[in-house]
N, C-alpha and C positions, 0 to 999 in steps of 0.2 A: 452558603449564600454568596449570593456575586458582590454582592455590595454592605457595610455595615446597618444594620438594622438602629432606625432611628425614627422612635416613635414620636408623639407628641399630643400633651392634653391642653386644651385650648376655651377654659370657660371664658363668657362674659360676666363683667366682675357689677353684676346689675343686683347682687344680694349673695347668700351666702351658698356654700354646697349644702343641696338635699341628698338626699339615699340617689334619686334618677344619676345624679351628676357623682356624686363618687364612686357610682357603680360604672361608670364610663371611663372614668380617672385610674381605679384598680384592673380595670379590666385591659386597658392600654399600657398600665405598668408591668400587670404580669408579663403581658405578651414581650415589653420588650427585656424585661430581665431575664425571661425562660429562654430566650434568643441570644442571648450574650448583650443585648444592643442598650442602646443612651435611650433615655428616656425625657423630653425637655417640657417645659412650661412655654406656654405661649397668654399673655392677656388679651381678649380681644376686645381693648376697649375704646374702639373708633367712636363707638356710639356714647358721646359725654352726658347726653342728656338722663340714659337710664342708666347711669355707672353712678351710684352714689358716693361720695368720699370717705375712703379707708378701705367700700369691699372689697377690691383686692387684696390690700395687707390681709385682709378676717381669709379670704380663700387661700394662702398661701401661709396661714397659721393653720386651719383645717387640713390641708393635706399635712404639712409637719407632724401633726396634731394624728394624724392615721400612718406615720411614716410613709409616708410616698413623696420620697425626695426626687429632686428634678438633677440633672447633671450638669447642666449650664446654666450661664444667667437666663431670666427670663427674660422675655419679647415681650415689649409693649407697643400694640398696634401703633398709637398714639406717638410715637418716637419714631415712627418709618415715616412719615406723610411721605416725603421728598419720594420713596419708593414708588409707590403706589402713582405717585402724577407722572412719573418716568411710565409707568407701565399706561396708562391712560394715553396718552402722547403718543406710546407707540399705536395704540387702537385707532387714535385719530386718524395719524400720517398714512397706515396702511387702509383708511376707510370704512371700518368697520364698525364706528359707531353715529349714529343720530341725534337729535336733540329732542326731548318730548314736554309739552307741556299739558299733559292729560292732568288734571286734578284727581283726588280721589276719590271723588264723585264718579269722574268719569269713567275711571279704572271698574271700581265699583260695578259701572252699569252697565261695561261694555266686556270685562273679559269674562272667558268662558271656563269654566272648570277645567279642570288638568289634572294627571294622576298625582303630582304633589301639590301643587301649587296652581292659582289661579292663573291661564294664557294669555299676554295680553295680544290684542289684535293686530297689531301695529298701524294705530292711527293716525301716528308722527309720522311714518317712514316716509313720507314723498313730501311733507310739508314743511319744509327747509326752514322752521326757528329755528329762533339762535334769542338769547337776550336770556332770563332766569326762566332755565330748564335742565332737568335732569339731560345724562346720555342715557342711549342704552344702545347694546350692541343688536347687530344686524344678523342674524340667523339665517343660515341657508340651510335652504331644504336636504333632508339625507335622516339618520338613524345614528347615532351616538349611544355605542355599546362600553360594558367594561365589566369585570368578571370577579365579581363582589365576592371575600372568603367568607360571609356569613349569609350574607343573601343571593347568593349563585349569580349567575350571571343576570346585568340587569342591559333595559335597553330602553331609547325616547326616541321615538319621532323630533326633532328638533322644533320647525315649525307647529306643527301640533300638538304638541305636550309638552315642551318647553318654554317657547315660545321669546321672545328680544326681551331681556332683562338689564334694570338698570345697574351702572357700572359707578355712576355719580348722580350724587341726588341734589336737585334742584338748589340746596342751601349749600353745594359745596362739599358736603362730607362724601366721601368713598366708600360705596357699598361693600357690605362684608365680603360677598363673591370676587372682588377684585383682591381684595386686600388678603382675603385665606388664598388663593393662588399664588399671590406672589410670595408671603410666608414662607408657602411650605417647601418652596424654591430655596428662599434667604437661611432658613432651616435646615436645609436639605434632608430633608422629610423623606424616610423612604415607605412608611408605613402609617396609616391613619387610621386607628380605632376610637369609631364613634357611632352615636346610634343613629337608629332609621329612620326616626324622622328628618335625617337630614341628604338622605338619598337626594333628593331632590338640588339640591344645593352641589351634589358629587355632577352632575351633569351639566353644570353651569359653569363649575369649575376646571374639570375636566377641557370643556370648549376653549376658558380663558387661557388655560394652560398652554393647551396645543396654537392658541393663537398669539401668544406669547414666547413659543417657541423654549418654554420651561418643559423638565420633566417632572413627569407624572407617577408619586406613589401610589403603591398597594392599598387597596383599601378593604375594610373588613366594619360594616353595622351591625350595632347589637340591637335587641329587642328593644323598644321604651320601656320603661316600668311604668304600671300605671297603678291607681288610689283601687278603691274594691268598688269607685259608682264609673268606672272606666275613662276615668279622667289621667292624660298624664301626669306624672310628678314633675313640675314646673313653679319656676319663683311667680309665673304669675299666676300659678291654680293655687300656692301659698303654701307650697310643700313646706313642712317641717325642716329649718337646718337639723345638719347631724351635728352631734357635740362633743368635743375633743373626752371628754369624758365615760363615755360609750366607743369608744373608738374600736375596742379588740371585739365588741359586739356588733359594729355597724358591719368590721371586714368580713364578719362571718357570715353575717345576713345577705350581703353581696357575692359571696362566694355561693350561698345555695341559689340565689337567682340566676346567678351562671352556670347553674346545674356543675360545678366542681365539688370533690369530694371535701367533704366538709374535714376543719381542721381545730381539735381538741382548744378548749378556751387556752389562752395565753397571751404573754403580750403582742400589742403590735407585729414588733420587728421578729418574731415569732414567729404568726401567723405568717406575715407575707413570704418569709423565708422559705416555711413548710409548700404554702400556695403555688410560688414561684415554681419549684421544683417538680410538681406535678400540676401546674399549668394544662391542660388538654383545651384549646380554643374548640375541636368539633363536638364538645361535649355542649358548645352553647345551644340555645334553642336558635333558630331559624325563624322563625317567625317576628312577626313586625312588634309584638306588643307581648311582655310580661307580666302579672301579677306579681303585687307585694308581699311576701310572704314573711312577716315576722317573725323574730323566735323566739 
C-alpha cells in the first residue's frame, strides 16, 4: 500500500446499533485490521434534534460490548462547527453556492426522481435571496465517476441525477454532505466502508471534496440488510437493538451475511481475531440489498 490504511465507522447516535449497523461497523473493522490499518470512530451528530441524550455513550458501549474497539478518540461532528463554516466560506468566496428558499412543499412538488435521491431543479439558481435560506451548491454539467470495490464502477450525470444540494440548511445547521467531506479529510480517511444506500451521498461528496481541493478515499458499499417484508433494517423501520449479551452470536450472524466463512461459537475477541485473519472482502455479495438470515 502507498499509504496507511485508515478506515472509519461513522453512525448517527439517533438510537441504538441494529444488526444493519453492526454489520457495517465489523465489516469496516475487518477490512481494516486484515490490512495492518487504524480503524476510528466518528459520531455524526450534527443533527441535535434526532440525537437523543446518552445514545452515543449506549453505541460506543455496543461496539466495546462486540469488541470492535476504535484507535483514537472519537470525532464528534458537534465539536468541529468552526470546520465546516471554514469550508462553507471557502464555497462562497470561489462562487459555487446559492441561497434557496424552496419550502418543502415546494421541493415536494417540483423535484424529479433520481437514481438515489430526489433532483432538485434549481429554482433559486438565478433568484439572488439572501435573508433565511438554506445554500446549495451550483453543479455543473459533466459525469462524476468513481470505481466502487463493492459495486464496480459507479457514474452520475451531475445536473441530472444529482442535481445542486444543500450544503446549509436554512436554520443554520451544516448538512451532513459537507460535514462527512470534511471529516474524512480531518481524519485522514483513506478508506470508507459503508453501505449502498449511501451511494448517493459518495457523489455529492466526492464533488465537495474535489471542490474543497481535500483528498479523496477509497471507497467500497456493502449490501443493506433488509426484514423478510423488504423493508431495510433502520432505527426508523424500529429494527431491533443488538445486545451486548448476544454478542459472539450477533458477530457470527454478520459474518454469514458477508458470505465469510463462518467461525466456531467463541468469545468475542475470538471470533474477530479468527474473522480478521481470513477476511476475503470479494467473497461480499454485490448487490444493493441482503436478506437477514438468523441462526
Amino acid at each position: 500500500m502507498t499509504k496507511t490504511y485508515r478506515g472509519r465507522f461513522a453512525p448517527t447516535p439517533s438510537g441504538p446499533l441494529h444488526l444493519g449497523s453492526l454489520l457495517t461497523a465489523l465489516a469496516s473493522w475487518l477490512d481494516a485490521r486484515s490490512r495492518g490499518g487504524v480503524w476510528l470512530l466518528r459520531i455524526d451528530d450534527l443533527d441535535r434534534a434526532r440525537c437523543p441524550r446518552g445514545a452515543g455513550s449506549e453505541i460506543l458501549r455496543q461496539l466495546e460490548a462486540h469488541g470492535l474497539q476504535w484507535d483514537e478518540r472519537p470525532r464528534y461532528q458537534s465539536q468541529h462547527i468552526a470546520e465546516y463554516r471554514e469550508a462553507l466560506e471557502r464555497l462562497e468566496r470561489d462562487g459555487r453556492l446559492y441561497a434557496c428558499t424552496c419550502s418543502r412543499a415546494v421541493l415536494k412538488e417540483s423535484c424529479r426522481p433520481g437514481p438515489d435521491d430526489p433532483v432538485y431543479p434549481g429554482t433559486c439558481r438565478e433568484a439572488g435571496r439572501g435573508g433565511r435560506a438554506s445554500r446549495r451548491v451550483r453543479l455543473e454539467d459533466g459525469t462524476l465517476c468513481f470505481d466502487d470495490a463493492g459495486q464496480l464502477r459507479q457514474c452520475r450525470r451531475l445536473a441530472d441525477e444529482v442535481g445542486d444540494f444543500v450544503v446549509r440548511r436554512a436554520d443554520g445547521q451544516y448538512a451532513y454532505q459537507l460535514a462527512c467531506a470534511v471529516d474524512e479529510s480531518a481524519q485522514a480517511i483513506s478508506d470508507v466502508v459503508r453501505g449502498a444506500d449511501l451511494l448517493g451521498s459518495t457523489f455529492r461528496q466526492l464533488w465537495l471534496m474535489c471542490a474543497l481541493g481535500l483528498p479523496a478515499p477509497r471507497y467500497r458499499h456493502l449490501p443493506v440488510v433488509v426484514s423478510a417484508d423488504g423493508r431495510k433494517l433502520s432505527k426508523q423501520n424500529r429494527a431491533p437493538p443488538v445486545t451486548p449479551r448476544t454478542a459472539a452470536a450477533n458477530l457470527r450472524r454478520c459474518l454469514r451475511l458477508l458470505h465469510q466463512p463462518d467461525v466456531e461459537a467463541g468469545a468475542s475477541a475470538e471470533i474477530l481475531r479468527v474473522a480478521a485473519a481470513q477476511w476475503d472482502a470479494a467473497r461480499v455479495s454485490r448487490s444493493a440489498q441482503i436478506g437477514d438470515l438468523p441462526l
